[in-house]
CHARMM internal coordinates of N, CA and C (Angstrom, degrees):
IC EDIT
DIST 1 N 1 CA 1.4437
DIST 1 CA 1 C 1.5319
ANGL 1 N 1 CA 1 C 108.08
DIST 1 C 2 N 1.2903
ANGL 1 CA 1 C 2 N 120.51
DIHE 1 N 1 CA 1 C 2 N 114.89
DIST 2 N 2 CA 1.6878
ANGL 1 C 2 N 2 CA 128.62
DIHE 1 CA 1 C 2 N 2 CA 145.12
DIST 2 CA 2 C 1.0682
ANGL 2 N 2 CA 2 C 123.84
DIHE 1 C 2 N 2 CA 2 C -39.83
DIST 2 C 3 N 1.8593
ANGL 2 CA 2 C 3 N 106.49
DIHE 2 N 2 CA 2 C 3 N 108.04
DIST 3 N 3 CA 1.4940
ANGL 2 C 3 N 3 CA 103.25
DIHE 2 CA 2 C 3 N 3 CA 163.53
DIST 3 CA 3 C 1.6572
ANGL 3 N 3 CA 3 C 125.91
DIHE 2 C 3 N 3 CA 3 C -90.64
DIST 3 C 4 N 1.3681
ANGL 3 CA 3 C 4 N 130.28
DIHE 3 N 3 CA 3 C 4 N 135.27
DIST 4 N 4 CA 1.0605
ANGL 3 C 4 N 4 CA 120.63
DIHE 3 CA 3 C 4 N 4 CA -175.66
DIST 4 CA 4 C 1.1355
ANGL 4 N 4 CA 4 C 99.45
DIHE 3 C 4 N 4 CA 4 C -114.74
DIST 4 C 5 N 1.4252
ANGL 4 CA 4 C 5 N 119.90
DIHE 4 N 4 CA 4 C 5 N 146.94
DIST 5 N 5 CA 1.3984
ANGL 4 C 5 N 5 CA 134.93
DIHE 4 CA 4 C 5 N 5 CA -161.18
DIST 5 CA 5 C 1.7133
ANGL 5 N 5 CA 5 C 99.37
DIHE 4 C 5 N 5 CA 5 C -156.62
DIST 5 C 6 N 1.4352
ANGL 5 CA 5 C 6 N 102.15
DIHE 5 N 5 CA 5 C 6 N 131.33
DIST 6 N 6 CA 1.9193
ANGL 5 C 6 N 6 CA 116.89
DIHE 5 CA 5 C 6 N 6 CA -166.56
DIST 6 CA 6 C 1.5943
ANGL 6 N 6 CA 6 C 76.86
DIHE 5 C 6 N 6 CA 6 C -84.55
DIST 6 C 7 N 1.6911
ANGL 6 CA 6 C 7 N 108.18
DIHE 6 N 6 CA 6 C 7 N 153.84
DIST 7 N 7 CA 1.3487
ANGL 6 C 7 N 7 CA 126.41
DIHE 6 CA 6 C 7 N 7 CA 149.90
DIST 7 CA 7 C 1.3864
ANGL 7 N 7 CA 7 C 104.22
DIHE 6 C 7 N 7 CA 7 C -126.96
DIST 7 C 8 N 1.7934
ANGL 7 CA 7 C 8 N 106.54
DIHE 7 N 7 CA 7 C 8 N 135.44
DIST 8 N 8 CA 1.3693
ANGL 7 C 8 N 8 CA 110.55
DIHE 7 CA 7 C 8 N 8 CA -164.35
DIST 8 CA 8 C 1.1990
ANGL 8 N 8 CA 8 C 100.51
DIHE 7 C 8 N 8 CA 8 C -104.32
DIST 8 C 9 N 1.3913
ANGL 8 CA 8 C 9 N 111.81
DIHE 8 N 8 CA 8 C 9 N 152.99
DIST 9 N 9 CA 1.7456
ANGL 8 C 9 N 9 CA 102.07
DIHE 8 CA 8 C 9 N 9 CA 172.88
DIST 9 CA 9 C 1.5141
ANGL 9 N 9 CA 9 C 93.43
DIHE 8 C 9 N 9 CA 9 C -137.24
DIST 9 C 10 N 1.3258
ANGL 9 CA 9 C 10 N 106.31
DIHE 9 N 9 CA 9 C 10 N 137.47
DIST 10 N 10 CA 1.8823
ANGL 9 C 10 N 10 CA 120.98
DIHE 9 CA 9 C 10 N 10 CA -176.20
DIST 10 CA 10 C 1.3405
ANGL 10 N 10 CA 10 C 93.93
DIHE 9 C 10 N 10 CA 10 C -81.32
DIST 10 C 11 N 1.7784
ANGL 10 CA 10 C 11 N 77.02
DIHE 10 N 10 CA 10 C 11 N 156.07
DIST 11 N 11 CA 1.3662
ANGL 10 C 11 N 11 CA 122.99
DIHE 10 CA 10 C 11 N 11 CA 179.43
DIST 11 CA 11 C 2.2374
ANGL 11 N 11 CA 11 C 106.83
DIHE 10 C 11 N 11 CA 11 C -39.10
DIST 11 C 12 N 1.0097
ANGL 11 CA 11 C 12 N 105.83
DIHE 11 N 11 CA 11 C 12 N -34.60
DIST 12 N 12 CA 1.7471
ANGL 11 C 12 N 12 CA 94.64
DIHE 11 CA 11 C 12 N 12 CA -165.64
DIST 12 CA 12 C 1.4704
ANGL 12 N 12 CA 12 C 91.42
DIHE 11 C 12 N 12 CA 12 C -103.46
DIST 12 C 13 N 0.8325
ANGL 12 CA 12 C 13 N 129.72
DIHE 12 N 12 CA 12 C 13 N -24.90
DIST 13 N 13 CA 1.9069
ANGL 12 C 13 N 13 CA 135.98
DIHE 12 CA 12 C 13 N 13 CA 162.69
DIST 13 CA 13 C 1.5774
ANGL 13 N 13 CA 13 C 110.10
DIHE 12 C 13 N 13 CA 13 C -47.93
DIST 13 C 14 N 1.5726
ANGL 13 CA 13 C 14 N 117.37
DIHE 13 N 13 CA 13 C 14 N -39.07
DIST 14 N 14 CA 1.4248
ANGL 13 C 14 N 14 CA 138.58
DIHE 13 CA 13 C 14 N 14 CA -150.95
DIST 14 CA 14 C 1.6281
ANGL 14 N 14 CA 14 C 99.02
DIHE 13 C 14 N 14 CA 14 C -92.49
DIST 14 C 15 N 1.8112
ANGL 14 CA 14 C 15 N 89.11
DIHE 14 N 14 CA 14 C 15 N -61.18
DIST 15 N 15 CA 2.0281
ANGL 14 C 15 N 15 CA 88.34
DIHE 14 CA 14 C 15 N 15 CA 171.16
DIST 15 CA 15 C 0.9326
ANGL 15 N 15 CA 15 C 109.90
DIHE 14 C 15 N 15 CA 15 C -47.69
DIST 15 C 16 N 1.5452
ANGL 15 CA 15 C 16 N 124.35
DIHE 15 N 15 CA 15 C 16 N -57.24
DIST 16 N 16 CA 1.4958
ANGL 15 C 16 N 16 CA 112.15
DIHE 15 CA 15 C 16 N 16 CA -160.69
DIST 16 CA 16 C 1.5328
ANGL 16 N 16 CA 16 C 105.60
DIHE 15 C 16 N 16 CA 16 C -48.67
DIST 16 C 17 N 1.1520
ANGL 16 CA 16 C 17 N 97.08
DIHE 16 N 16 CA 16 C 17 N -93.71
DIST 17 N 17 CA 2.1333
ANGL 16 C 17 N 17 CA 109.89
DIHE 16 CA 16 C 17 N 17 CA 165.92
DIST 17 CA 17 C 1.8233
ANGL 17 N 17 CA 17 C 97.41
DIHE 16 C 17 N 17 CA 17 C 16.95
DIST 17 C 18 N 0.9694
ANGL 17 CA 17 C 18 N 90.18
DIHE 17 N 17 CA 17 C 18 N -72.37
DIST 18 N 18 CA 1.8804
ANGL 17 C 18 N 18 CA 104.55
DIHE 17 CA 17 C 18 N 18 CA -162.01
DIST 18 CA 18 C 1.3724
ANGL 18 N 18 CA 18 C 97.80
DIHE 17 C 18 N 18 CA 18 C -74.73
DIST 18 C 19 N 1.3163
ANGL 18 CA 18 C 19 N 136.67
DIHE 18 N 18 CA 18 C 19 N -41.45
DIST 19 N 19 CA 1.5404
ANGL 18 C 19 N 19 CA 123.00
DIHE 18 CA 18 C 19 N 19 CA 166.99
DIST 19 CA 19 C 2.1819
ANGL 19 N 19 CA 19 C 89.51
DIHE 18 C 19 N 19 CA 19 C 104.90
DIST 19 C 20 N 0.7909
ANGL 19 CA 19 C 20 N 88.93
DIHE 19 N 19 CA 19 C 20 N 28.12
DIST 20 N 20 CA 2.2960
ANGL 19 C 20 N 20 CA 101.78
DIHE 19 CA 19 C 20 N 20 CA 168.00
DIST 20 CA 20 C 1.3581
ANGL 20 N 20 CA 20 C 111.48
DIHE 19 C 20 N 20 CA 20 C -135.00
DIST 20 C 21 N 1.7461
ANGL 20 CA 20 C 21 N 84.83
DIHE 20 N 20 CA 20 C 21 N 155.27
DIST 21 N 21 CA 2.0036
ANGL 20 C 21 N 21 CA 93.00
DIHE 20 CA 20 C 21 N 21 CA 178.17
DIST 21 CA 21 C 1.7243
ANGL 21 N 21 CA 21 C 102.71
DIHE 20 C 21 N 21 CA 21 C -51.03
DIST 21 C 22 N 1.4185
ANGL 21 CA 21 C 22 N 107.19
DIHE 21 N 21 CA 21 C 22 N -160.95
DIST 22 N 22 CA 1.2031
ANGL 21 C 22 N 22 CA 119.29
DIHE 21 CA 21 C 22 N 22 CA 175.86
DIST 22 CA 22 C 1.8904
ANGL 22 N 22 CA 22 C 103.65
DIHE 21 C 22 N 22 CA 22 C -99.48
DIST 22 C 23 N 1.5243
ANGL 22 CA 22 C 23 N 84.25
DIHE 22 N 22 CA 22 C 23 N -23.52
DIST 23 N 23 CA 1.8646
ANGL 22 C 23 N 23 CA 91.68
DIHE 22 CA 22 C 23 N 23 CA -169.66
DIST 23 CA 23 C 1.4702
ANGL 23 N 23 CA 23 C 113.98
DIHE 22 C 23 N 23 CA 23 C -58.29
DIST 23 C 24 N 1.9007
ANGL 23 CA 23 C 24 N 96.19
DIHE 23 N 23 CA 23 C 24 N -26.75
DIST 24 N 24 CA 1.6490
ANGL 23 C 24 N 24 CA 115.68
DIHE 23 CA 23 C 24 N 24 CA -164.83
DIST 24 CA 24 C 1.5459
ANGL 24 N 24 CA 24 C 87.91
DIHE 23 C 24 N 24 CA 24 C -73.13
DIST 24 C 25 N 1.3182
ANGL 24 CA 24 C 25 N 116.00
DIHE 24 N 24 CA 24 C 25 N -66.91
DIST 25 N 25 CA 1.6025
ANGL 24 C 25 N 25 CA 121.19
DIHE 24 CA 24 C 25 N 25 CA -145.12
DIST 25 CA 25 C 1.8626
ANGL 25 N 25 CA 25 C 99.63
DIHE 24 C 25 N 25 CA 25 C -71.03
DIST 25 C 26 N 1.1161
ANGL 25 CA 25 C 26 N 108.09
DIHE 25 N 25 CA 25 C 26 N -24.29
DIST 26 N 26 CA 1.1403
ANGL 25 C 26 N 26 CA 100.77
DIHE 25 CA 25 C 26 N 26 CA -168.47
DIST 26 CA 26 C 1.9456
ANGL 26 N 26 CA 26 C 101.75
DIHE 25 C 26 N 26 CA 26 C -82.08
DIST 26 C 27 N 1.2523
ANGL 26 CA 26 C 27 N 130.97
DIHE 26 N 26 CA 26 C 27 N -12.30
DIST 27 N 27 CA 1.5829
ANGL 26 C 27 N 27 CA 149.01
DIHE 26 CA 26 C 27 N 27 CA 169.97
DIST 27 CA 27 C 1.4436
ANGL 27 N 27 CA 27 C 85.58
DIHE 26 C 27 N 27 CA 27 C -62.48
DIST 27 C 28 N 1.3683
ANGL 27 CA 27 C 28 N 115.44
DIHE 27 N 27 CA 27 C 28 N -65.48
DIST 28 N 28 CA 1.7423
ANGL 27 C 28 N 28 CA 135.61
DIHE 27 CA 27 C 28 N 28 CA -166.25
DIST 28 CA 28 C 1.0684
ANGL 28 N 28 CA 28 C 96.00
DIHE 27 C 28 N 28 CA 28 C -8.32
DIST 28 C 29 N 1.6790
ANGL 28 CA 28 C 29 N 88.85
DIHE 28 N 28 CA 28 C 29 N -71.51
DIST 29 N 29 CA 1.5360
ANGL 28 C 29 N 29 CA 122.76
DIHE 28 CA 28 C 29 N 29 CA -131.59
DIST 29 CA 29 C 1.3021
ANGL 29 N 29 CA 29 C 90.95
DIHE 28 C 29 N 29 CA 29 C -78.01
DIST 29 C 30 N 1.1783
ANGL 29 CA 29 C 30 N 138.67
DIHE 29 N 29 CA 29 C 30 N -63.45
DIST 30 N 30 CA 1.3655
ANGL 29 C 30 N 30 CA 133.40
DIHE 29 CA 29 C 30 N 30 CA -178.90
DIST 30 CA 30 C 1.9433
ANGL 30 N 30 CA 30 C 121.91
DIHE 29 C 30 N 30 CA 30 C -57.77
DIST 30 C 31 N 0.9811
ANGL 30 CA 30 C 31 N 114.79
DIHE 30 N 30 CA 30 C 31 N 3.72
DIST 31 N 31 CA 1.4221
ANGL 30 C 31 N 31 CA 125.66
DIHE 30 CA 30 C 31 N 31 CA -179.29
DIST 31 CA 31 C 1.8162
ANGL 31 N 31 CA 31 C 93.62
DIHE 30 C 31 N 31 CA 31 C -112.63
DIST 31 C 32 N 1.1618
ANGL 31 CA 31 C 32 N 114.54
DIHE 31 N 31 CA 31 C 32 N -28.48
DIST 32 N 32 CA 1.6251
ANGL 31 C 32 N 32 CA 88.04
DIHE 31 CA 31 C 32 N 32 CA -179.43
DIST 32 CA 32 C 1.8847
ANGL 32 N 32 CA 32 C 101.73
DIHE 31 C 32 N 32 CA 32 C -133.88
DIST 32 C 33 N 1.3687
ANGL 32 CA 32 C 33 N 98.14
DIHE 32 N 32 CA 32 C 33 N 6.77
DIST 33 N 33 CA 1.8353
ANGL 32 C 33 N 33 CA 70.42
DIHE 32 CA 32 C 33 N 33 CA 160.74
DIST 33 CA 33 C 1.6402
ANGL 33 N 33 CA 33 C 103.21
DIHE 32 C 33 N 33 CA 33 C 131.70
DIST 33 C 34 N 1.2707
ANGL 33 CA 33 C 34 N 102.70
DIHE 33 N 33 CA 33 C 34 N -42.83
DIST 34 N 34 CA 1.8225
ANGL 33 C 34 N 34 CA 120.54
DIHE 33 CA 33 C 34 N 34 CA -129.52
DIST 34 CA 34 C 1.8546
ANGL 34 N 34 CA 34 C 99.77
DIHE 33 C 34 N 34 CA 34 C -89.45
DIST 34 C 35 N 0.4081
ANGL 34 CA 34 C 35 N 103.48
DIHE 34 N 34 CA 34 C 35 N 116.66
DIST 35 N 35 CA 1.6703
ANGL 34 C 35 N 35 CA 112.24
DIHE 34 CA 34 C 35 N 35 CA 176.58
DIST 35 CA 35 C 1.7385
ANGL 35 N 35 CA 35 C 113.32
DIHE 34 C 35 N 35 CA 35 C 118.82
DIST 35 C 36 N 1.0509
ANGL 35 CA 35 C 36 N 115.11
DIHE 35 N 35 CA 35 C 36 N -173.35
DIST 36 N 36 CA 1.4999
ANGL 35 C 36 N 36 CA 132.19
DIHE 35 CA 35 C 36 N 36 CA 170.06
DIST 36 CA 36 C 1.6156
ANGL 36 N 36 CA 36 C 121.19
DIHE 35 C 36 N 36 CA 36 C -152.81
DIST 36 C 37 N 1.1397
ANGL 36 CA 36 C 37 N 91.33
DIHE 36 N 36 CA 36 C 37 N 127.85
DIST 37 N 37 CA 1.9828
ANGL 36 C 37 N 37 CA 107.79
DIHE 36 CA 36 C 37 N 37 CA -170.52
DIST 37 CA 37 C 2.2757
ANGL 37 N 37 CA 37 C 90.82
DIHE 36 C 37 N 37 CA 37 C -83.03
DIST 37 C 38 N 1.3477
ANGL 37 CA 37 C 38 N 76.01
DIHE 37 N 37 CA 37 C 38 N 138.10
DIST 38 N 38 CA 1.2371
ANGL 37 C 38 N 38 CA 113.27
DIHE 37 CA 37 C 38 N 38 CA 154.92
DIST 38 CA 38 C 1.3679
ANGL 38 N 38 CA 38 C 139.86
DIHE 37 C 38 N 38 CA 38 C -134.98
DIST 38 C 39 N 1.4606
ANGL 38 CA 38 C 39 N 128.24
DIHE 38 N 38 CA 38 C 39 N 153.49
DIST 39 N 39 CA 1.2962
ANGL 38 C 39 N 39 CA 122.35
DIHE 38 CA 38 C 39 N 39 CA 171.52
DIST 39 CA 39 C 1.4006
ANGL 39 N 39 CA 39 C 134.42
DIHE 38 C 39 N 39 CA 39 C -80.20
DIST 39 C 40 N 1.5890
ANGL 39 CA 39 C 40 N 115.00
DIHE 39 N 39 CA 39 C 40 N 102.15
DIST 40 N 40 CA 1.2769
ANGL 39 C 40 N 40 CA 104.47
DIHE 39 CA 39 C 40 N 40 CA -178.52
DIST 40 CA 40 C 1.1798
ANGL 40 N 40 CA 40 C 126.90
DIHE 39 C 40 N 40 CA 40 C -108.94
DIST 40 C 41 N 1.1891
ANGL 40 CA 40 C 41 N 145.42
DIHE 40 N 40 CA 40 C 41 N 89.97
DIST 41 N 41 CA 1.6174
ANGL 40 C 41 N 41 CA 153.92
DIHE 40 CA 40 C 41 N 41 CA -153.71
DIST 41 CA 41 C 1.1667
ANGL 41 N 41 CA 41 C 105.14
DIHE 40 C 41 N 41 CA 41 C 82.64
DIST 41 C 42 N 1.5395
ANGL 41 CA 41 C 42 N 114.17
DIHE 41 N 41 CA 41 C 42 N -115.88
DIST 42 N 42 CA 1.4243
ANGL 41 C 42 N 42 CA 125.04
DIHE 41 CA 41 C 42 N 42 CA -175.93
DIST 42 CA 42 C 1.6768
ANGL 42 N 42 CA 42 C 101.95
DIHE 41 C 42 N 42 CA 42 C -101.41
DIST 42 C 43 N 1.4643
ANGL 42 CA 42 C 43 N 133.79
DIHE 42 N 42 CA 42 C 43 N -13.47
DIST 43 N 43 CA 1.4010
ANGL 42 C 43 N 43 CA 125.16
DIHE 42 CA 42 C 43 N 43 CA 167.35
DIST 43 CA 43 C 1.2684
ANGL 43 N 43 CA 43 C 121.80
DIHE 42 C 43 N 43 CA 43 C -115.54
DIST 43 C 44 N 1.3930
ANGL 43 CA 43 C 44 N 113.45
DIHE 43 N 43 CA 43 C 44 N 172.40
DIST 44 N 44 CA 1.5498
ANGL 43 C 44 N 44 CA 110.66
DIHE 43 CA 43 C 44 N 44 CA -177.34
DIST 44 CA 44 C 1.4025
ANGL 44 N 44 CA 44 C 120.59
DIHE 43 C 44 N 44 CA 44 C -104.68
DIST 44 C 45 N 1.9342
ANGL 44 CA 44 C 45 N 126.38
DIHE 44 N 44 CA 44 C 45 N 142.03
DIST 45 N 45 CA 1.1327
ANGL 44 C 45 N 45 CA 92.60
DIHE 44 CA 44 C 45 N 45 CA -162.55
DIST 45 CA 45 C 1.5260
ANGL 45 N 45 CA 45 C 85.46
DIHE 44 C 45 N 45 CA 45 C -135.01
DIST 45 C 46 N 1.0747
ANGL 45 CA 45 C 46 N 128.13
DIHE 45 N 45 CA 45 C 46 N 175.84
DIST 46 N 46 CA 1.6558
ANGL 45 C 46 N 46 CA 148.30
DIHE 45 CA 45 C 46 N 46 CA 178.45
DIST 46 CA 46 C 1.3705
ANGL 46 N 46 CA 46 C 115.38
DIHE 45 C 46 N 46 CA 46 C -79.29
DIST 46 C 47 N 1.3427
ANGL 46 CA 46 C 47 N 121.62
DIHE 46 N 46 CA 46 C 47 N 140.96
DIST 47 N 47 CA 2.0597
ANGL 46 C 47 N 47 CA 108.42
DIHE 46 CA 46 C 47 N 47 CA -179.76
DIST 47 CA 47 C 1.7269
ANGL 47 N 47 CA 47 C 83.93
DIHE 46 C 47 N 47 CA 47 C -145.62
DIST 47 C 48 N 0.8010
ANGL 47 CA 47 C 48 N 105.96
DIHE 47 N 47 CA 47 C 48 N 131.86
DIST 48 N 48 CA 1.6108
ANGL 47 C 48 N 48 CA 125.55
DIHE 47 CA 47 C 48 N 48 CA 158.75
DIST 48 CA 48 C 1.6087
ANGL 48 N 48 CA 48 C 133.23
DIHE 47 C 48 N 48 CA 48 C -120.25
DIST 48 C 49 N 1.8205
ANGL 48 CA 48 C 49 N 93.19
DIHE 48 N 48 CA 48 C 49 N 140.85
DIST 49 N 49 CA 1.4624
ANGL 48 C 49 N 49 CA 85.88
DIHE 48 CA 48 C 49 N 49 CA -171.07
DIST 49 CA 49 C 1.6897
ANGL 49 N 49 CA 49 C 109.41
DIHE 48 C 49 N 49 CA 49 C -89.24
DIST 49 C 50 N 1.5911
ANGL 49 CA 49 C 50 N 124.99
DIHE 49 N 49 CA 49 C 50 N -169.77
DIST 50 N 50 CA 0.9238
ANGL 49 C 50 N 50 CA 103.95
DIHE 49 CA 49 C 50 N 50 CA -164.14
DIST 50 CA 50 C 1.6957
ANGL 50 N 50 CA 50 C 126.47
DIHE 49 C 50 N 50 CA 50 C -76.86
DIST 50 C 51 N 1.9295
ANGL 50 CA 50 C 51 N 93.14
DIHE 50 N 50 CA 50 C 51 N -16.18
DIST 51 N 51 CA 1.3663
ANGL 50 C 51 N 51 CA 121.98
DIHE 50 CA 50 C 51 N 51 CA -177.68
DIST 51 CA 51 C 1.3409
ANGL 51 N 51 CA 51 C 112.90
DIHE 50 C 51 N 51 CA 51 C -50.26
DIST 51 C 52 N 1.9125
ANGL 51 CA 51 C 52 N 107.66
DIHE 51 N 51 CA 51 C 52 N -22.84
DIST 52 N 52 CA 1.6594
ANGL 51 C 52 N 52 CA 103.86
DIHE 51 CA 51 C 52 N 52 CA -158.81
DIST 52 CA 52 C 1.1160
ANGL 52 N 52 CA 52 C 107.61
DIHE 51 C 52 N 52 CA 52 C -119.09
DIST 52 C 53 N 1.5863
ANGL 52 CA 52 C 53 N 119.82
DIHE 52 N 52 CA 52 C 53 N 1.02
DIST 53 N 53 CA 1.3977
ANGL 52 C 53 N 53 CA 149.89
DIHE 52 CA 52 C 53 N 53 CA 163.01
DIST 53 CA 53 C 1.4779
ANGL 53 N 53 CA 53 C 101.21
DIHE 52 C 53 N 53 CA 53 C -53.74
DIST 53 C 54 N 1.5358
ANGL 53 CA 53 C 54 N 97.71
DIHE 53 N 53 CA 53 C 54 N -77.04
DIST 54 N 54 CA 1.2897
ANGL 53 C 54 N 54 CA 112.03
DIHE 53 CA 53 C 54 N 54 CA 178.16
DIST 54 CA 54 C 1.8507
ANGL 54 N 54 CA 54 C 142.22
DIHE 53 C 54 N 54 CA 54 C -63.28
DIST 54 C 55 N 1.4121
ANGL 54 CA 54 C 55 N 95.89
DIHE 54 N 54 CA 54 C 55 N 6.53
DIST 55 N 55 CA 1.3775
ANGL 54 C 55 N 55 CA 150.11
DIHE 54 CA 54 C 55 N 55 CA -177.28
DIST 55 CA 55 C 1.5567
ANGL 55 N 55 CA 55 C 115.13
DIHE 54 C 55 N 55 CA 55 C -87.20
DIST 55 C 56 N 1.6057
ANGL 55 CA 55 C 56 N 103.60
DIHE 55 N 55 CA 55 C 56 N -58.06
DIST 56 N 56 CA 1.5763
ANGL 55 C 56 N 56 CA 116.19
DIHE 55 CA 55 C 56 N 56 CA -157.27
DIST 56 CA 56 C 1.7324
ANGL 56 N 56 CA 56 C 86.97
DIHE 55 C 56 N 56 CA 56 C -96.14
DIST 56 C 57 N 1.7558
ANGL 56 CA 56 C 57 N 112.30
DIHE 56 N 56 CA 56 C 57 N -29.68
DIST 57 N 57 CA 1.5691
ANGL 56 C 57 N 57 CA 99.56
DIHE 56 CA 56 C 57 N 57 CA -175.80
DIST 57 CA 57 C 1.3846
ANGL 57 N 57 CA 57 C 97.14
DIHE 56 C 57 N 57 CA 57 C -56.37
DIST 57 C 58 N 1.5256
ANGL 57 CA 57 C 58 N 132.33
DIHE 57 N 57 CA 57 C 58 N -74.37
DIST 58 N 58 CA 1.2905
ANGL 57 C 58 N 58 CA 148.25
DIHE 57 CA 57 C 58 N 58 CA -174.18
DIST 58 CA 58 C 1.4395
ANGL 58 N 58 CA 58 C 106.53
DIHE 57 C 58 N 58 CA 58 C -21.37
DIST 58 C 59 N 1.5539
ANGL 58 CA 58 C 59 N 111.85
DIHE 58 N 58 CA 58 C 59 N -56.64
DIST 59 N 59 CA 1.4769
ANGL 58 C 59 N 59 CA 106.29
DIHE 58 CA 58 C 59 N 59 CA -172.44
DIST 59 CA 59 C 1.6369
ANGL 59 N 59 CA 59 C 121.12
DIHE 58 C 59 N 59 CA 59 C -66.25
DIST 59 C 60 N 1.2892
ANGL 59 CA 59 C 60 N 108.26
DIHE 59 N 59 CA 59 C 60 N -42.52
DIST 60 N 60 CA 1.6070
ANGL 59 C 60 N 60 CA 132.68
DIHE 59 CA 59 C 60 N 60 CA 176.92
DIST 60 CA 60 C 1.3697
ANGL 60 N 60 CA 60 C 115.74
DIHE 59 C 60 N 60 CA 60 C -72.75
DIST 60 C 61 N 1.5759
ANGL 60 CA 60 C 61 N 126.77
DIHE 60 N 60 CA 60 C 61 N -3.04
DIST 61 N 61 CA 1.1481
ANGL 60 C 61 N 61 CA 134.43
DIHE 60 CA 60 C 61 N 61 CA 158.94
DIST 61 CA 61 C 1.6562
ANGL 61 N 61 CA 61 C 133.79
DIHE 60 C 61 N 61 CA 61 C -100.39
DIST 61 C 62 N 1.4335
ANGL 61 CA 61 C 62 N 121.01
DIHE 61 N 61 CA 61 C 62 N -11.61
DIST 62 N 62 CA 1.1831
ANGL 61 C 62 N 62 CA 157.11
DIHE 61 CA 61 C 62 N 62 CA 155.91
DIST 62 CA 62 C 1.4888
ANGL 62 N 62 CA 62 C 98.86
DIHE 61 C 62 N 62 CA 62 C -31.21
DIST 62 C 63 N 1.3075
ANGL 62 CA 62 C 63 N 106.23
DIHE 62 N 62 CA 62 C 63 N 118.89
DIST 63 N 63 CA 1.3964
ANGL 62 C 63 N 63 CA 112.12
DIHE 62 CA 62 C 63 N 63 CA 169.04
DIST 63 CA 63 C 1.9120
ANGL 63 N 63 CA 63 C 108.36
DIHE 62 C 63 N 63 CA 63 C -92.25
DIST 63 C 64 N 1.1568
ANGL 63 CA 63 C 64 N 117.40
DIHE 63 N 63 CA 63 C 64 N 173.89
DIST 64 N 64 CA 1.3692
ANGL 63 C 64 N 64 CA 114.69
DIHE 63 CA 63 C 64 N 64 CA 174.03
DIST 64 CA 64 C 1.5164
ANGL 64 N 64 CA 64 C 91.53
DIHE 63 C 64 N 64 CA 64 C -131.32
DIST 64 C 65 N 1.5644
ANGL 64 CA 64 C 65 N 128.50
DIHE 64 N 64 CA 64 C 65 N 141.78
DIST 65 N 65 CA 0.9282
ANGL 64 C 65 N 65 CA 154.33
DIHE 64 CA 64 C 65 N 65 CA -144.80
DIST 65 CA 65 C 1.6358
ANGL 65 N 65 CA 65 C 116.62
DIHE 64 C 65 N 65 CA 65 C -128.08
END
COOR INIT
IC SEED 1 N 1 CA 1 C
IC BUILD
């Protein structure tokens, strides 16, 4: 049996990746879905898997025509 196991990658790991602030991706993320907030200390922060990484590039690269 295959175990599948998510690897998360945070919110300032994610901007970088994508080449945006955190202020951007984190708007992103809440306009289309893709990540999940957690609590980290006293703020909350975003973790994405790679599926939604590869998701938000696709969407955020989209030209309009």
């Amino acid at each position: 049996m295959d175990i599948f196991e998510h690897k998360y990658i945070s919110q300032s790991k994610a901007a970088t990746l994508l080449g945006m602030t955190e202020k951007d991706l984190c708007r992103i993320s809440r306009e289309s879905g893709y990540g999940h907030k957690e609590r980290v200390g006293m703020h909350e922060e975003y973790f994405f898997t790679i599926e939604e990484l590869r998701n938000l590039c696709e969407l955020t690269t989209q030209t309009v025509n």
